[in-house]
Steps between C-alpha positions, in 0.01 A plus 500: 500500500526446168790253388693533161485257257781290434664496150526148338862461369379532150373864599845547642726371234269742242566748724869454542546469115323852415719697787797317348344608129442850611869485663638403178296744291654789729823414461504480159319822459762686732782332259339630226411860600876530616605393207250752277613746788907455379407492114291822539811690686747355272305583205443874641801556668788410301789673625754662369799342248728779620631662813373817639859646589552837318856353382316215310591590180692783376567682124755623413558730208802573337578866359452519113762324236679694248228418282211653745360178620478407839511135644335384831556192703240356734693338749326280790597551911603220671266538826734487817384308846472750796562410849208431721475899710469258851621201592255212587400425835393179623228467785419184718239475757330218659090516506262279637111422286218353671250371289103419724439548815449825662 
């Protein structure tokens, strides 16, 4: 039978200090690729400055002035808050999680 070798505890502090170096490494690389991740979306999705309601804005022209010119105001909607279409419902219920075993 063959017996495995036991590590000195130089051999397992080095190996202690690269998992904790490759821990570290991945972390920061998942920080980072979220972060390039939110600059790309914000950068190519920038949404919209105004609302999509068909009442937004509205023009209104006035019927031509004695002198044949005609005026028009651009006047901006206030947008209004509608009520929710259904009431919120709250839930409770009491679960059990086992973790092991089997």
């Amino acid at each position: 039978m063959n017996s495995a070798n036991r590590t000195t505890p130089l051999e397992r502090d080095r190996a202690i200090r690269r998992l904790r170096t490759i821990t570290v490494g991945t972390t920061l690389a998942a920080i980072a690729a979220a972060g390039a991740f939110g600059t790309i979306a914000a950068a190519t999705f920038s949404g919209s400055s105004t609302g999509t309601s068909a009442d937004a804005g509205t023009t209104t022209t006035t019927p031509a002035t004695t002198d044949g010119s005609t005026t028009s105001d651009a006047t901006q909607a206030t947008p209004t808050i509608q009520p929710a279409a259904t009431a919120a419902t709250t839930t409770m219920a009491h679960g059990q999680v086992t973790t092991g075993g089997s």
